[in-house]
C-alpha positions in Angstrom: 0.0 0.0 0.0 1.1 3.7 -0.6 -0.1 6.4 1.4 -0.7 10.1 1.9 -0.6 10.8 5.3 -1.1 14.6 7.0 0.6 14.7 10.2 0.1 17.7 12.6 3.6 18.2 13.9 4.5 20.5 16.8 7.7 21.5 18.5 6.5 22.1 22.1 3.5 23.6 23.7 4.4 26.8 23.2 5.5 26.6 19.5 2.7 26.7 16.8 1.4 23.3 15.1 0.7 22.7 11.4 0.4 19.6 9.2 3.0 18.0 7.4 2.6 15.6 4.5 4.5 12.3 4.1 3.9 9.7 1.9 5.0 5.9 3.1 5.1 3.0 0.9 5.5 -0.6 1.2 3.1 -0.6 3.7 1.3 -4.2 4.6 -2.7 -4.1 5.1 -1.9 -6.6 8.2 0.5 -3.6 10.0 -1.2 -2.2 13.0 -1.6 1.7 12.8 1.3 2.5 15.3 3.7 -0.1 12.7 3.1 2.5 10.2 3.8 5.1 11.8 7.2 3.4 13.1 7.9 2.6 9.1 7.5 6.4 8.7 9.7 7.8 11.5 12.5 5.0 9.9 12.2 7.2 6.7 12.4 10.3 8.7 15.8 9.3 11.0 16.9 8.1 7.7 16.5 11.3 6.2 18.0 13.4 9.1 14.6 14.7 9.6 12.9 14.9 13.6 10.9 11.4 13.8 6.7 12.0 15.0 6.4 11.5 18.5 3.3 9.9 19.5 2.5 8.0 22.3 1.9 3.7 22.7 2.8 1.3 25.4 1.0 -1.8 25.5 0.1 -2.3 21.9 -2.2 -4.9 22.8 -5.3 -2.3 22.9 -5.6 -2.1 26.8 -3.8 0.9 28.2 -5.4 3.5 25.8 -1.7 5.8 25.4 -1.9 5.2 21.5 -4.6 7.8 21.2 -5.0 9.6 18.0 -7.3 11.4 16.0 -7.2 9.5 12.1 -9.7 11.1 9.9 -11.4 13.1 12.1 -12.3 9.9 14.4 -11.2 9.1 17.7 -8.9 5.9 17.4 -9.9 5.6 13.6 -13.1 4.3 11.9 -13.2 1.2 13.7 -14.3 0.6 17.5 -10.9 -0.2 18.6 -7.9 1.6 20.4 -5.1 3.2 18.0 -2.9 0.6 18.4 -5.2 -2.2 17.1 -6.5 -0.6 14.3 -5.3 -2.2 10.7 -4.3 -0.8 7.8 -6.5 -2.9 5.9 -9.6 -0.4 7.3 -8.0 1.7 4.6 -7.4 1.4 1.0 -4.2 1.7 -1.4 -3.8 5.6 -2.3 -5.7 6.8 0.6 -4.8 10.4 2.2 -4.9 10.3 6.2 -4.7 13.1 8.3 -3.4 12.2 11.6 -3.8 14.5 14.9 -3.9 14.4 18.6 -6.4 14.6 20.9 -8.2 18.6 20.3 -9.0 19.5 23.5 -8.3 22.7 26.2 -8.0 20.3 29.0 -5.7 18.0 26.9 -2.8 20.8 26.2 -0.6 18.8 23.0 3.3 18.3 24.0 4.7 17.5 20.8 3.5 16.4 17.7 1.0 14.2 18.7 1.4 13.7 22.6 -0.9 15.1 24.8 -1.2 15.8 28.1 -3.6 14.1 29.7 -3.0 14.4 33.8 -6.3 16.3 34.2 -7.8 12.3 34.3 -5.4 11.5 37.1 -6.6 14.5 38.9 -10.2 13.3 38.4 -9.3 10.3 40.5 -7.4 11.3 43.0 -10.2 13.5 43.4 -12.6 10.4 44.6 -11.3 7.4 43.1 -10.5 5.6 46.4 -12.4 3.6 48.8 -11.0 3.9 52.7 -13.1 0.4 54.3 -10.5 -1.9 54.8 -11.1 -5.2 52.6 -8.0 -7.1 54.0 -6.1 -9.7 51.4 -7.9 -10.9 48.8 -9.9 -13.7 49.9 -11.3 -11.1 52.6 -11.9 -8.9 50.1 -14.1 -11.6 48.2 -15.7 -12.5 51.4 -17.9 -9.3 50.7 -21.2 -10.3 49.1 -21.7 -8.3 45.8 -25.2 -8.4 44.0 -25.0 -10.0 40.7 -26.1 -7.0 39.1 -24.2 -4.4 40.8 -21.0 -6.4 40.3 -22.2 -6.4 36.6 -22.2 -2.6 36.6 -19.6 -2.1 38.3 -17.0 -4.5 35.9 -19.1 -2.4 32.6 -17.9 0.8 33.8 -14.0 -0.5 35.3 -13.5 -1.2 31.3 -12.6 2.6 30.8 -9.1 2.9 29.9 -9.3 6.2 30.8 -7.5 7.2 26.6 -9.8 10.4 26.4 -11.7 9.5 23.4 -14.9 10.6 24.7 -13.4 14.2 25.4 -11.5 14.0 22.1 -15.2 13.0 20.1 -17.4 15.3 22.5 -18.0 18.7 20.7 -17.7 20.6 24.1 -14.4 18.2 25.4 -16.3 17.0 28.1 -15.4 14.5 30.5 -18.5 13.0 31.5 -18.6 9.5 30.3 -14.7 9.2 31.4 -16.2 10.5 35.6 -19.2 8.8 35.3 -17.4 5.3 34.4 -15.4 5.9 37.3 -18.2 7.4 39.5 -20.1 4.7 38.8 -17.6 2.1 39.4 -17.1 2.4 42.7 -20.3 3.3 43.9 -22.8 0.2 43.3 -20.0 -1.8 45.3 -20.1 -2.1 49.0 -16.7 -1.0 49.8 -17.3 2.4 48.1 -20.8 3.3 50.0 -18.5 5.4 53.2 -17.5 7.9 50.4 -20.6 7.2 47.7 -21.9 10.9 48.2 -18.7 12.9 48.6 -16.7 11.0 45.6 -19.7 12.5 43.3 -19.7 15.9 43.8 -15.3 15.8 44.6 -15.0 14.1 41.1 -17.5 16.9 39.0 -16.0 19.5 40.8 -12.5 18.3 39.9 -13.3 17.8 36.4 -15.1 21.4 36.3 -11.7 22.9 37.7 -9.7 20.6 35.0 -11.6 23.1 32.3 -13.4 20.3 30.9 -16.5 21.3 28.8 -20.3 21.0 29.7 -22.0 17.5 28.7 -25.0 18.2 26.0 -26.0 14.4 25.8 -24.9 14.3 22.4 -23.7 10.7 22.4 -20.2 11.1 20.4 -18.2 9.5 23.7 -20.0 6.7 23.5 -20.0 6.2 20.0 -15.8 6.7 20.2 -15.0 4.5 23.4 -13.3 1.5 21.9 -14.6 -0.4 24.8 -18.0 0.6 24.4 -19.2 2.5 28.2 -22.8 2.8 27.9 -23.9 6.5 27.6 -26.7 5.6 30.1 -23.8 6.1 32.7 -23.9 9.8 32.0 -27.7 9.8 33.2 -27.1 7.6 36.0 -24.4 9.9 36.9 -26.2 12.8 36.9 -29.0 11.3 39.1 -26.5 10.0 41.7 -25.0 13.4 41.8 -28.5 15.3 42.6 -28.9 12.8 44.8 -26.0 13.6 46.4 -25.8 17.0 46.6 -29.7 17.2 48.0 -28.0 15.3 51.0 -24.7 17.0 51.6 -26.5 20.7 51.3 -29.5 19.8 52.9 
């Protein structure tokens, strides 16, 4: 395959961004996304020109660092993380524009490397439980509803890559603090902190300079593992909940 490829490259935060076009060849419809990329930075080095920096760790579509925008799409046209997206989703000829996450809250490094801290700041924020659940088969020894534990493993698939802020029109965060919201609060060993990790989490994601959620469905449609967009409701429900509570 021979490709076009548009590649936003950018010195530092500070510096301007614009895109640059490449064209790779040779390239195998069985090569992962991130494999093409590699076979275009070898041209680069080879050329004595600065390789793309992009981020990737596990390759094996778990960890969520290999987050791009390809085509406008988070991750790419299929349902997948970066990483395990083919090149045979594309055809022989094609032009691709490649980009990182566009988002206030996600500030870009270089080139395609973002920063994406404000999520860690979301958790810290509430994502911790403080009753005591021993060793493991202590820990088990706490009876979990079928259902909640259903829920709660649904919504612990978040990765936490950003492609619901990246798709959202506004950059929200919702789906991401809802997955985790939601997570820990239909288990028993997050009920001590079930109202205060709600309204620690929004605020923390408010302060992050995340955008407003307009129920518009795009983060749902981008997660490559699929969190429900109901989340977002039930999110907003536990958090009225909540807050009737603490102010009342």
């Amino acid at each position: 395959m021979k490709l076009n490829l548009r590649v936003w490259r950018q010195k530092n935060a500070d510096a301007p961004g614009a895109m640059a076009t490449y064209e790779v060849d040779g390239i195998s419809p069985d090569m992962s996304f991130l494999e093409m990329l590699d076979t275009l930075n070898e041209d680069l080095i080879l050329r004595g020109e600065e390789p793309v920096a992009f981020d990737h760790d596990c390759r094996e579509g778990i960890c969520g660092a290999c987050s791009l925008v390809i085509n406008g799409d988070a991750h790419g046209p299929e349902r997948t993380t970066t990483c395990q997206l083919h090149m045979r989703s594309f055809q022989d000829g094609d032009t691709i524009d490649v980009e990182p996450w566009r988002a206030a809250a996600f500030p870009v490094l270089r080139d395609l490397v973002v920063d994406r801290t404000a999520f860690d700041r979301i958790i810290q924020a509430g994502g911790y439980i403080s009753a005591p659940t021993g060793s493991a088969p202590e820990a088990h020894a706490t009876p979990v509803p079928k259902p909640d534990a259903d829920l709660a493993f649904e919504h612990a698939e978040c990765i936490g890559c950003g492609a619901c802020v990246a798709a959202c029109p506004n950059g929200s965060a919702m789906l991401f603090t809802s997955a985790k919201i939601n997570h820990l609060n239909v288990l028993p060993q997050g009920a001590p902190e079930r109202e205060t990790r709600v309204l620690d989490m929004v605020a923390a994601m408010d302060a992050e300079g995340f955008g407003g959620c307009t129920l518009t469905g795009e983060c749902a449609t981008a997660c490559p593992k699929g969190i429900p967009l109901p989340s977002i409701a039930a999110m907003n429900k536990e958090w009225l909940r909540a807050n009737r509570k603490v102010r009342r």
